[in-house]
Backbone as a chain_set.jsonl record, in Angstrom:
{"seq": "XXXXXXXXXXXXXXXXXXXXXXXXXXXXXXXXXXXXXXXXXXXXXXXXXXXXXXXXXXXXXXXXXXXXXXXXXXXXXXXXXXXXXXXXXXXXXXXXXXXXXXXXXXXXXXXXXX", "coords": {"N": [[54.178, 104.844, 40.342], [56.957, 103.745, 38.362], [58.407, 102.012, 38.179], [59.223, 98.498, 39.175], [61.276, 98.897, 42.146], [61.963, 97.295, 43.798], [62.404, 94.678, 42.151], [64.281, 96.012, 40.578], [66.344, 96.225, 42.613], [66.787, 93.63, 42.731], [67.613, 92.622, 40.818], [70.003, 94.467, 40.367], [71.895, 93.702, 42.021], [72.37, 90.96, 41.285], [73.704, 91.4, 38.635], [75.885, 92.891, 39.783], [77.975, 91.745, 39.958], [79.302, 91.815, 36.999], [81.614, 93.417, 35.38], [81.222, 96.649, 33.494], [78.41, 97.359, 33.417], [75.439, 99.463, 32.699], [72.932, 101.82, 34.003], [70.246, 102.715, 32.909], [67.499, 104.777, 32.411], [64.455, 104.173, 30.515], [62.224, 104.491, 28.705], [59.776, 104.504, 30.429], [60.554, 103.153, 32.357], [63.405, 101.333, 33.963], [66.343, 100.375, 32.506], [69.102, 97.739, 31.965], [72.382, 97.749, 30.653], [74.86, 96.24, 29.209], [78.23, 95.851, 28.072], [77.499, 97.854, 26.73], [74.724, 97.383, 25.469], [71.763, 97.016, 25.528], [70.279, 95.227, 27.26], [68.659, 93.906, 29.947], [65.394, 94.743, 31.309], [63.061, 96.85, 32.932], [59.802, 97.162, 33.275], [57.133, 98.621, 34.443], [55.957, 96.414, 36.484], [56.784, 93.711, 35.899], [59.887, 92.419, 34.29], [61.93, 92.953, 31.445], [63.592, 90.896, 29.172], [66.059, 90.806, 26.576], [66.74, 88.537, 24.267], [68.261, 85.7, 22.427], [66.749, 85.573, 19.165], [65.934, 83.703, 17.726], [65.171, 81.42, 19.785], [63.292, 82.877, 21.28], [60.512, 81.823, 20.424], [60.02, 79.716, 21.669], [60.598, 80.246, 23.993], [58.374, 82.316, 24.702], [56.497, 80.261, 25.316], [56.52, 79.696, 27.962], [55.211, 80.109, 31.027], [54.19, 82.59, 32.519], [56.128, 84.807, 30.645], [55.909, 86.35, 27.685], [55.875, 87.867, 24.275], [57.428, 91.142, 24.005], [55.587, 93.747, 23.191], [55.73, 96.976, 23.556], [54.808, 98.92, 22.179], [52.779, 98.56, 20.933], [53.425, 96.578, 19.056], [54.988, 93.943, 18.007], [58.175, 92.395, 19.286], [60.489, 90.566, 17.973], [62.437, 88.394, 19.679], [62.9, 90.254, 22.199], [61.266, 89.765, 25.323], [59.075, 89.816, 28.168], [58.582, 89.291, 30.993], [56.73, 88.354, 33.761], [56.021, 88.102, 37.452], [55.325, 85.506, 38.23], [56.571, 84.415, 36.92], [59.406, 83.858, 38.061], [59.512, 83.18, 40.729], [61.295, 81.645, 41.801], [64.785, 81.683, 42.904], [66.274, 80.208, 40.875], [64.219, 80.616, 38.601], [64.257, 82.815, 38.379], [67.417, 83.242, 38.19], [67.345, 82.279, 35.582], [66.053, 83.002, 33.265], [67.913, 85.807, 33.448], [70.125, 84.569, 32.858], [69.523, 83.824, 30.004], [69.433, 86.024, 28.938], [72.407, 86.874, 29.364], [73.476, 85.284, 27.775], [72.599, 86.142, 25.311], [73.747, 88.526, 25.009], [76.807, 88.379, 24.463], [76.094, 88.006, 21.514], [74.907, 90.0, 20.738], [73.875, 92.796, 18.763], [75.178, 95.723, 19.546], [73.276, 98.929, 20.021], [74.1, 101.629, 20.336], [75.593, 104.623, 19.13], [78.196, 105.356, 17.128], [80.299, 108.223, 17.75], [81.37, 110.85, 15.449]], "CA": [[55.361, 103.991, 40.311], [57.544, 104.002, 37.165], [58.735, 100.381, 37.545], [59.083, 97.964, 40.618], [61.984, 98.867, 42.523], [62.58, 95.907, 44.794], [62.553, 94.317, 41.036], [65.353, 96.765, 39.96], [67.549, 95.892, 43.543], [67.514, 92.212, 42.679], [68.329, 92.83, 38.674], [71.253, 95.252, 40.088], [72.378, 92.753, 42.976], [72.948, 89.63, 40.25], [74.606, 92.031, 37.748], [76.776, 93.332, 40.433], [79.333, 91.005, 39.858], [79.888, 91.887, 36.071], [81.669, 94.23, 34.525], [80.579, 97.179, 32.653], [76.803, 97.375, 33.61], [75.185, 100.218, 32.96], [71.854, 101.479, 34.071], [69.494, 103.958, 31.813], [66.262, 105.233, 32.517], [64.284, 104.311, 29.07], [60.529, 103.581, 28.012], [58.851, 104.886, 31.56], [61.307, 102.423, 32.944], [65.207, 100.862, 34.192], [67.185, 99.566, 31.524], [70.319, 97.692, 32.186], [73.072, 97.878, 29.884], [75.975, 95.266, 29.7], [78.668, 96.159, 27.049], [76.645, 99.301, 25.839], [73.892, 96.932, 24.622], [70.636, 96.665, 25.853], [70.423, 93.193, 28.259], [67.364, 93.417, 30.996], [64.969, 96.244, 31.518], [62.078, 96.695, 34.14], [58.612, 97.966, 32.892], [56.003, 98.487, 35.915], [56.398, 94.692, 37.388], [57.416, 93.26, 34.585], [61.233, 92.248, 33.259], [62.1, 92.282, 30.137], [64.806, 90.558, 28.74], [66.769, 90.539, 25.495], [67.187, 87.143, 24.375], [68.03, 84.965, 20.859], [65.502, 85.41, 18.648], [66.038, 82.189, 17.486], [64.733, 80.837, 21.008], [61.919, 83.609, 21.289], [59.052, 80.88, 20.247], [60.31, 78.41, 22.512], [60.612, 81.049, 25.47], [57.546, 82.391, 25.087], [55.74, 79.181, 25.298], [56.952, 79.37, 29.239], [53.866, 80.668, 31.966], [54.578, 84.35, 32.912], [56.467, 85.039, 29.482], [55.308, 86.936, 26.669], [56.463, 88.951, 23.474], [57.095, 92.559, 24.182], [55.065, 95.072, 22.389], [55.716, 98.11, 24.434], [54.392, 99.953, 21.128], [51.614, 97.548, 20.023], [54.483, 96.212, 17.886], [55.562, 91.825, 18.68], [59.227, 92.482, 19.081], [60.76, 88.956, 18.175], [63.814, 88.741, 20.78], [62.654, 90.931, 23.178], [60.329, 88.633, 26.284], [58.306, 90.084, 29.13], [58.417, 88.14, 32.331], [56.36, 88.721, 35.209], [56.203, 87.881, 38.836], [54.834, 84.654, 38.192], [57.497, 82.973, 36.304], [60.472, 84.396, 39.031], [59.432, 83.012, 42.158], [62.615, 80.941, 43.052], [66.147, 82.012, 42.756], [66.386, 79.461, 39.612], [63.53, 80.824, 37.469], [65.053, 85.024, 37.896], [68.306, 83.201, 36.915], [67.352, 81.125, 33.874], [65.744, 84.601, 32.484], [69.052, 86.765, 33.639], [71.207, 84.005, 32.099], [69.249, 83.795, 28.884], [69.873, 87.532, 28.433], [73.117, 87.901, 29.219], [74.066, 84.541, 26.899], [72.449, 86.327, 24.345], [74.239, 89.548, 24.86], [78.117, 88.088, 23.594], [76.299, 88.156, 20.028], [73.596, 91.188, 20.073], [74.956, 94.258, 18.368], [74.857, 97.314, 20.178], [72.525, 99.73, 19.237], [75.087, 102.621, 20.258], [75.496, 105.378, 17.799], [79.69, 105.69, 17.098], [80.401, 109.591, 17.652], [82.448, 110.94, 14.358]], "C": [[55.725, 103.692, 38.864], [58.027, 102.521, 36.97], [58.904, 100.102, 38.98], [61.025, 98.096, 41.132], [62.567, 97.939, 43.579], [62.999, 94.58, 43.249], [64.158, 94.571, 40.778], [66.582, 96.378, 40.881], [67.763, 94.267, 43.182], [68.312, 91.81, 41.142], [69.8, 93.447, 39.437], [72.541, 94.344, 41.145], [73.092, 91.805, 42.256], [73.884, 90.397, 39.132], [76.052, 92.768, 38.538], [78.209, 92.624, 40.232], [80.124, 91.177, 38.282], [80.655, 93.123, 36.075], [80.859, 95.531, 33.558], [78.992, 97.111, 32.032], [76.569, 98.774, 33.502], [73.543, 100.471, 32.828], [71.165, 103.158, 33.365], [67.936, 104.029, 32.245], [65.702, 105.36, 31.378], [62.49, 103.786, 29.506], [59.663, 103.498, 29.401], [59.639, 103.647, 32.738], [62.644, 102.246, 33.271], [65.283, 99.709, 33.312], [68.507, 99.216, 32.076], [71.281, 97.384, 31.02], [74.05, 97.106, 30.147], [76.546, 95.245, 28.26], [78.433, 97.407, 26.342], [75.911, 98.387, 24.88], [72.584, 96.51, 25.466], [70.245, 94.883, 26.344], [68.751, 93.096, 28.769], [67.062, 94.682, 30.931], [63.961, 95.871, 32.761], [61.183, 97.968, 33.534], [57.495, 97.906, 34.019], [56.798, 97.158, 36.788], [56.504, 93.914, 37.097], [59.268, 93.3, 34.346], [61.018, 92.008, 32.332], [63.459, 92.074, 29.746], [64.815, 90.203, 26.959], [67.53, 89.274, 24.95], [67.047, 86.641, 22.805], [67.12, 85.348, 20.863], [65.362, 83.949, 17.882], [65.237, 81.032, 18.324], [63.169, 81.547, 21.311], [60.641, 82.827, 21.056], [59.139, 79.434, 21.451], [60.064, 79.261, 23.605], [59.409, 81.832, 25.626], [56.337, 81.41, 25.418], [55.526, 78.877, 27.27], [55.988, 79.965, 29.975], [55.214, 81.64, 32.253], [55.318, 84.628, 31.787], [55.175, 85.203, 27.987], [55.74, 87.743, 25.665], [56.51, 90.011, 24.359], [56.301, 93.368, 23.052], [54.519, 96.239, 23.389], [55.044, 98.886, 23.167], [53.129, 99.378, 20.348], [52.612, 97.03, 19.393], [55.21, 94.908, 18.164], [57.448, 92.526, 18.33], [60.259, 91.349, 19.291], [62.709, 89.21, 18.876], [63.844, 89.569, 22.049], [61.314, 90.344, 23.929], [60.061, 89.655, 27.377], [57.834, 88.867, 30.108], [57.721, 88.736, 33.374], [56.389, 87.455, 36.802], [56.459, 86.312, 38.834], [56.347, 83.542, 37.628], [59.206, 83.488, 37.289], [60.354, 83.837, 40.379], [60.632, 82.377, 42.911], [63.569, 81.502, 42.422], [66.292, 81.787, 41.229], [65.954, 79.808, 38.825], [64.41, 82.582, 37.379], [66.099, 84.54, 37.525], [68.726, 82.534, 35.472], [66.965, 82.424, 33.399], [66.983, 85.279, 32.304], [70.097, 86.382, 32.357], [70.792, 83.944, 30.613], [69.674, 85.544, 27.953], [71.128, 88.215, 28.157], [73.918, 86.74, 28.053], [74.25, 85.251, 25.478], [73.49, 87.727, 23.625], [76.181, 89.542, 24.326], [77.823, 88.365, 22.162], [75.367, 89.447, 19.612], [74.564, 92.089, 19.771], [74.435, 95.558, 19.429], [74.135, 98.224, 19.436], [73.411, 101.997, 19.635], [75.612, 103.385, 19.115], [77.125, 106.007, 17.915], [79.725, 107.609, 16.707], [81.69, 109.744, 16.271], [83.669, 111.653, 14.998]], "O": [[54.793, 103.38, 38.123], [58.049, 101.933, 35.889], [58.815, 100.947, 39.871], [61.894, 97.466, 40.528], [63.697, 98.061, 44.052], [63.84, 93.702, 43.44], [65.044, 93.716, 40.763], [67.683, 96.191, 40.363], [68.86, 93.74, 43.365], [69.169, 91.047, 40.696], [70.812, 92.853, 39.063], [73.761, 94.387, 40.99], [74.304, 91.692, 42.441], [74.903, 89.783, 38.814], [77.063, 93.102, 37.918], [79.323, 93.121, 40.399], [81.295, 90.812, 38.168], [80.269, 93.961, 36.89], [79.856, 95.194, 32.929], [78.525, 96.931, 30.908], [77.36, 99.488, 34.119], [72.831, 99.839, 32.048], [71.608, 104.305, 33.415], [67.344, 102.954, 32.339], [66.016, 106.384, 30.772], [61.931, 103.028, 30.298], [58.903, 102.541, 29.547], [59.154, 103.419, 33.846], [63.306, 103.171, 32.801], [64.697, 98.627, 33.269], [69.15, 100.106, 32.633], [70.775, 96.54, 30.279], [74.358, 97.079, 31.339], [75.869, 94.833, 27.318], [79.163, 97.866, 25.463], [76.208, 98.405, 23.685], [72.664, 95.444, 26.076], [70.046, 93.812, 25.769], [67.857, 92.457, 28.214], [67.824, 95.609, 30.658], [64.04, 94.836, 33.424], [61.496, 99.144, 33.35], [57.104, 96.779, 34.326], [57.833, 97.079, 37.449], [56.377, 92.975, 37.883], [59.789, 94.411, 34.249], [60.213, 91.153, 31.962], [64.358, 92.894, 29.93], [63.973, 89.608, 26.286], [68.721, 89.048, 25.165], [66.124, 86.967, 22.058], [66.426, 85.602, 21.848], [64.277, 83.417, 17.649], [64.769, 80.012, 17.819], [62.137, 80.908, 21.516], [59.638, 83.303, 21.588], [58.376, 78.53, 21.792], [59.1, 78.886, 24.272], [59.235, 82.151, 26.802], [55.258, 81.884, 25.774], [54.696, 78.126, 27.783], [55.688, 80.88, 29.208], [56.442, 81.553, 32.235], [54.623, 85.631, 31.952], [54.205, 84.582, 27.553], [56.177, 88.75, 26.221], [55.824, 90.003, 25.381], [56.808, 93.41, 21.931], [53.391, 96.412, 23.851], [54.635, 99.924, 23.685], [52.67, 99.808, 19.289], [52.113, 97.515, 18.377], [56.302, 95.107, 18.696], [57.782, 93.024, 17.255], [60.809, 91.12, 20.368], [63.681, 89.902, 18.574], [64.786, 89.511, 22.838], [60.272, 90.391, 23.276], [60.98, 90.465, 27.499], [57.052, 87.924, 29.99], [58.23, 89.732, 33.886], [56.747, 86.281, 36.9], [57.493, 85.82, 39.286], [56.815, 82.438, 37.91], [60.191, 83.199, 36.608], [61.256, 84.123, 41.167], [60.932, 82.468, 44.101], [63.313, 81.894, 41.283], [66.404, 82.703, 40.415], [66.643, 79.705, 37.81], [64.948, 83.179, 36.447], [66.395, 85.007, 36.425], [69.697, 82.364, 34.735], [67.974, 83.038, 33.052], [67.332, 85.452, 31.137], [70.62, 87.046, 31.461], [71.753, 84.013, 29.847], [70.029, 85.895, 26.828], [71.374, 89.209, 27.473], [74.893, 87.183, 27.447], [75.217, 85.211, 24.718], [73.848, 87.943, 22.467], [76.728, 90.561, 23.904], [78.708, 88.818, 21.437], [75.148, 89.818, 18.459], [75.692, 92.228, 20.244], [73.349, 95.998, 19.807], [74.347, 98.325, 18.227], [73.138, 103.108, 19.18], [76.066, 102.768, 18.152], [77.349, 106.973, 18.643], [79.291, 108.133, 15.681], [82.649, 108.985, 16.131], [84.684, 111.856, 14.332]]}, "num_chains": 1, "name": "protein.A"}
């Protein structure tokens, strides 16, 4: 199993209502894309979300939250949530919403064709 797919139907369910979602197969996992910028992903059974880095010390301080280092590497702005901190409606959308708040100011990492 490459990532949790009952995970991936409730990530694509709540994003359903935006705009310009798109979904990428990245890092042995589902990435979702909102704007052409990297928002929420799904690693095994794990979310990760893209969030201030500004907030990043405060948000990992939260049970089931954790840096990402998909590479050994602390990637400040990028959080790893598991099961644990999702259990009600409220906690998957305080995560969702932190991601996609953040996503009005993240730059796209999109490479402009000449």
């Amino acid at each position: 199993m490459a990532y949790n797919e009952l995970l991936a139907e409730k990530i694509r369910t709540r994003l359903s209502v935006l705009p310009n979602i798109e979904e990428k197969k990245m890092m042995g996992g589902l990435t979702f894309l909102y704007n052409d910028k990297m928002c929420i992903g799904i690693i095994k059974d794990e979310m990760m979300c893209r969030i201030d880095p500004d907030f990043h010390e405060q948000a990992i301080k939260k049970p089931g939250c954790r840096t990402m280092d998909f590479t050994n590497k602390p990637m400040k702005g990028y959080i790893m949530i598991d099961e644990t901190a999702m259990t009600t409606p409220q906690e998957f959308d305080y995560w969702i919403n932190l991601s996609l708040e953040f996503n009005t100011k993240a730059k796209s990492s999109k490479k402009k064709q000449k």
